[in-house]
C-alpha positions in Angstrom: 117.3 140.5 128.3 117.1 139.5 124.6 114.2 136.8 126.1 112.1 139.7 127.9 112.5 142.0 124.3 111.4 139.1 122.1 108.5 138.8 124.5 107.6 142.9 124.3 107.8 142.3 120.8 105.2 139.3 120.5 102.7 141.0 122.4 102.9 144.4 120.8 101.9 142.3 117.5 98.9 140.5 119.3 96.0 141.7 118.3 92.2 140.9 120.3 90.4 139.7 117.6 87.5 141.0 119.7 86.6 142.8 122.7 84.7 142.7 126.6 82.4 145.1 125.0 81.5 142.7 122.5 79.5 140.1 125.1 83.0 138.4 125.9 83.7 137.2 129.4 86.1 139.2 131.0 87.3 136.5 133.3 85.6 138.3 136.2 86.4 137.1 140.0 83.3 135.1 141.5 81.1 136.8 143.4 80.8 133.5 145.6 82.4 130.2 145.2 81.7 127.7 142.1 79.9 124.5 142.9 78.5 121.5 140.9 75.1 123.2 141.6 76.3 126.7 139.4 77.6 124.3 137.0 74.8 123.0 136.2 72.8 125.8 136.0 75.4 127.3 133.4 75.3 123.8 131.5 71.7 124.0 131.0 71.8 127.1 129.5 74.3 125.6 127.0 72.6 122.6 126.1 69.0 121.9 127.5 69.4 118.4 126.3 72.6 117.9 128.4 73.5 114.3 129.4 74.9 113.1 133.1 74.7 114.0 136.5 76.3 116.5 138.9 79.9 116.4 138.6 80.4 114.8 135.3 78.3 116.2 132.2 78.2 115.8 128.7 77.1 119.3 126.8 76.2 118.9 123.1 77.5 122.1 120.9 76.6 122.0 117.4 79.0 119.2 116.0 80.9 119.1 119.5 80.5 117.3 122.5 82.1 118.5 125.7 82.4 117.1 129.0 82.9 118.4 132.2 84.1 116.5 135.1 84.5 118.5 138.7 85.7 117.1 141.9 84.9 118.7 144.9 86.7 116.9 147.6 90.0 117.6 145.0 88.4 121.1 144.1 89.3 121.0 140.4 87.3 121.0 137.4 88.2 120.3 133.3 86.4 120.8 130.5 87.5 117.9 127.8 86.3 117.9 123.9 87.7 115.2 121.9 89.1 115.8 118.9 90.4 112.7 117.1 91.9 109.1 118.0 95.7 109.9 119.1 97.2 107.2 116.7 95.8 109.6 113.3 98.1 112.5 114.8 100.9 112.8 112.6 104.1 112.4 114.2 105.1 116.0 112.4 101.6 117.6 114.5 102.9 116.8 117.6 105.2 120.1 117.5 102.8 122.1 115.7 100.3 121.4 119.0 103.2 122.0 121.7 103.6 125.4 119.6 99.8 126.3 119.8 99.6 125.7 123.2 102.7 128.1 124.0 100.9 131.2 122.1 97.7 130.5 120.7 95.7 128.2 123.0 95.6 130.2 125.6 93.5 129.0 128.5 92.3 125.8 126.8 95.3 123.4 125.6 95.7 120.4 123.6 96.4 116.8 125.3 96.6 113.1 125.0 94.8 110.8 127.2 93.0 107.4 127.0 94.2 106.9 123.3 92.3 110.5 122.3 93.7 113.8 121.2 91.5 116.4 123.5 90.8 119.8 123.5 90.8 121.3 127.6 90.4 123.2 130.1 91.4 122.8 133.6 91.0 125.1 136.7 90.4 125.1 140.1 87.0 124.8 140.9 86.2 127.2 143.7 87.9 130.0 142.7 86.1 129.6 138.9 84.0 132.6 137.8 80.6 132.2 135.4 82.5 133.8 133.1 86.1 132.0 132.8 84.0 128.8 132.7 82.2 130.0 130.1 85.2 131.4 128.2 86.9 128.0 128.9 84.1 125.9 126.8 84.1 128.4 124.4 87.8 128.2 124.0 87.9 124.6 124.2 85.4 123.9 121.2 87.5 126.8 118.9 90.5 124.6 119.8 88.9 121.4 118.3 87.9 123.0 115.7 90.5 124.7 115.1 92.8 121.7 114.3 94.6 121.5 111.4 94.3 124.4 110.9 95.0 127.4 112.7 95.4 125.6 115.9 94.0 128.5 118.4 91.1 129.0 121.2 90.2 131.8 119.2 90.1 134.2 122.5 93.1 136.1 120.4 94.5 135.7 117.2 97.9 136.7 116.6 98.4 139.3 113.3 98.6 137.8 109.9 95.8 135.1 110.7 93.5 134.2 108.0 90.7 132.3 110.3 89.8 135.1 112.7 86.3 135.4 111.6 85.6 131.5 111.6 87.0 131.8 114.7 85.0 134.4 116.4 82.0 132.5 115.3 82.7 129.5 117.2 83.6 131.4 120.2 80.3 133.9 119.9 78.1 130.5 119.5 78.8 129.7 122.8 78.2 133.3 124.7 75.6 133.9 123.1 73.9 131.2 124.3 75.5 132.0 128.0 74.7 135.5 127.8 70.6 133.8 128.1 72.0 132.9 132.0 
């Protein structure tokens, strides 16, 4: 019971930083299902200098690289931006990510692979919409850069945050230039 309070209490202080009416995704169901063909359509509205091939593509946002890697016959997909070698993590960090990924991460999460600190997102692919794809690189990119500091996807900030608006920024980059699909 006292779990199920705390949690009533968390949310009532979460505030959107912004809104759906603002040109954010709403995470909308797909209208059909998502194939390395719709990817690659949303890619190239992204980045019109994007690298790779169907199924594994690297998208080029400002000072951010992102890749995307799908697999049909497995039917998942990740978005992956890499933030820094693992071994420059400070041992003290590692809590301070497994926090941010419990409250202010949100879809996109932080993880260790191939000796590299990354930024994803992972989701099945079929049942991914335009816009939660879209959302996902967005929140991806605000997580890497994000690090260090306030640690968060920038989909919602939490009160009392002091980064909101360099947040936002980050995040409105990227639909903006989706909202051209």
């Amino acid at each position: 019971m006292k779990v199920l309070i705390c949690m009533v209490f968390v949310l009532a202080l979460a505030s959107p930083v912004f809104s759906a009416d603002e040109g954010i995704p709403n995470n909308s169901e797909p209208s059909s299902l998502m194939t390395n063909e719709r990817l690659a359509q949303l890619i190239e509205k992204l980045d019109d200098e994007v690298e790779g091939k169907p199924g594994f593509w690297l998208i080029h946002l400002d000072e951010f690289e992102a890749y995307v890697i799908t697999d049909e016959r497995a039917g998942r997909m990740r978005v992956m931006v890499p933030i820094l070698p693992s071994e420059e993590i400070e041992p003290n960090m590692l809590e301070r990510l497994m926090q941010s990924n419990f409250d202010s991460a949100l879809d996109s999460r932080y993880a260790i692979a191939n000796d590299t600190l990354w930024a994803t997102f992972i989701h099945p692919l079929a049942s991914l919409s335009d816009d939660l794809f879209i959302s996902g690189i967005a929140q991806s990119v605000n997580l890497a850069a994000t690090y260090g500091t306030t640690y968060s996807s920038g989909a919602l900030v939490f009160n009392g945050g002091d980064s909101a608006e360099q947040q936002r920024n980050y995040y409105q980059d990227i639909i903006d230039r989706a909202n051209a699909i």
